[in-house]
C-alpha positions in Angstrom: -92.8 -73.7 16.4 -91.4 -74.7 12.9 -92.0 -78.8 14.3 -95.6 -77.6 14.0 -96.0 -75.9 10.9 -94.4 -78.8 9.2 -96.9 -80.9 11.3 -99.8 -78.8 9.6 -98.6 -78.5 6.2 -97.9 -82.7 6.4 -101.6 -83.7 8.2 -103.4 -80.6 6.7 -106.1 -80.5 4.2 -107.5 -78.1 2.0 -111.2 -77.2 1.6 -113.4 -76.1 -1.3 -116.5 -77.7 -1.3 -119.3 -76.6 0.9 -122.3 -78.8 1.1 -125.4 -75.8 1.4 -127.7 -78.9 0.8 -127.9 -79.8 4.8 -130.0 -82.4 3.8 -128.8 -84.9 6.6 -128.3 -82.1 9.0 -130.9 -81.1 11.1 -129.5 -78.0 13.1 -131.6 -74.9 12.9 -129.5 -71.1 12.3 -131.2 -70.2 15.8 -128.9 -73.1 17.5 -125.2 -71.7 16.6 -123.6 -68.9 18.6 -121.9 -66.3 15.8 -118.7 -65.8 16.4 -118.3 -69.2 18.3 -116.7 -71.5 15.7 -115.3 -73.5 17.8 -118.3 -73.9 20.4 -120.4 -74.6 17.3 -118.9 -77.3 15.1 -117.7 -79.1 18.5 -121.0 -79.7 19.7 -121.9 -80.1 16.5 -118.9 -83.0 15.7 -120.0 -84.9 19.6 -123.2 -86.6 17.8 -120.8 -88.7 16.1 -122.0 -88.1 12.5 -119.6 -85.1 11.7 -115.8 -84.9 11.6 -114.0 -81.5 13.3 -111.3 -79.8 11.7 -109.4 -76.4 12.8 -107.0 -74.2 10.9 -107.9 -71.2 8.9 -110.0 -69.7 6.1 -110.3 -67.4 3.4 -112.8 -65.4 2.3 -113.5 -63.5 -0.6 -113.5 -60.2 1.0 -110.4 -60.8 3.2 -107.3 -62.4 1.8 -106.1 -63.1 5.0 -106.1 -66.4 6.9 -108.4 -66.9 9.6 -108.5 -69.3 12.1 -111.4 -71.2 12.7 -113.3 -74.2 13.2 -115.5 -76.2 11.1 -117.0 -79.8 10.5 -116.8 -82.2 7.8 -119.5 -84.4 6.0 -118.7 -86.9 3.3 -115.8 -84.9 2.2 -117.5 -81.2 1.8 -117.7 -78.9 4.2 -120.5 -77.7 6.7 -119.9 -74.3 8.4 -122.5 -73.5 10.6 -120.9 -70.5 11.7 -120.1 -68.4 8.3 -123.0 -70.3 6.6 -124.6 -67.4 4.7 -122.9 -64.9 6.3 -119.3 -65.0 4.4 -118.4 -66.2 1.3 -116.1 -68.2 1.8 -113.0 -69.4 -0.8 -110.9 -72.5 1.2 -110.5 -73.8 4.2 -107.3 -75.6 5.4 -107.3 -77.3 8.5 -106.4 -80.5 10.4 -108.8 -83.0 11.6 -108.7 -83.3 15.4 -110.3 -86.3 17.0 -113.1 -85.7 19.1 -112.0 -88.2 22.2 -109.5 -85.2 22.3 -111.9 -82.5 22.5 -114.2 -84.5 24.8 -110.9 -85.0 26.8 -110.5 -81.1 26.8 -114.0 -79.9 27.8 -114.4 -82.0 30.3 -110.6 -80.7 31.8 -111.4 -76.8 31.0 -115.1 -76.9 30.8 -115.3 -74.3 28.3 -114.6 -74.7 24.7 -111.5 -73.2 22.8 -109.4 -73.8 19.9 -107.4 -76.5 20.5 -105.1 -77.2 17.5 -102.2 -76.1 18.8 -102.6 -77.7 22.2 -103.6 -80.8 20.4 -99.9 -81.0 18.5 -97.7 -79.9 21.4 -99.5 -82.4 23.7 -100.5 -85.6 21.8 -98.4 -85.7 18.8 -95.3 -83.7 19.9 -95.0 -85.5 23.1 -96.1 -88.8 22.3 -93.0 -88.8 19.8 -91.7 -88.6 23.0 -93.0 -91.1 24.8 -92.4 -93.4 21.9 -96.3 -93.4 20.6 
């Protein structure tokens, strides 16, 4: 467990601007599922255009860390998920490459967080392997 909390901390990055503007995005509030972070910036990340990241946030209300995933858009932020409906403070996440979560839905068919899986099975044990 502490080999993947140093992982984080190392390949982490932290969050604080939101791009509100959309202007390139053209995905409708009727199109995300609340409450389904990950389902939502996944599909949203698979047209190639947005970067995924998963890890936690903060929000104003809650000074707790919660985990979640968002995308990523010329350095800022876009959270279809909380958009409007949280405030939020930071995120800080790791980026996970989408031929990994393609890998992953097609194996499970649903989708999931998949941080944690991501470090145990590609980075973990491809230092290993020797990758």
């Amino acid at each position: 467990q502490e080999s993947f909390y140093k992982w984080v901390l190392k390949n982490g990055k932290s969050f604080k601007e939101i791009d509100d503007d959309w202007a390139e995005l053209k995905y409708t509030n009727n199109e995300h599922k609340q409450r389904q972070c990950y389902y939502n910036s996944q599909m949203l990340a698979l047209n190639g255009k947005f970067e995924y990241y998963e890890g936690w946030y903060v929000t104003e209300n809650i000074n707790l860390p919660l985990e979640h995933g968002w995308n990523v858009l010329n350095g800022k932020v876009v959270d279809v998920t909380t958009h409007k409906r949280f405030n939020v403070n930071e995120y800080f996440g790791v980026k996970i490459p989408m031929d990994y979560v393609r890998k992953m839905l097609l194996k499970t068919g649903y989708s999931d967080g998949y941080l944690g899986r991501y470090y145990f099975e590609e980075i973990k044990n491809g230092q290993k392997r020797g990758i």
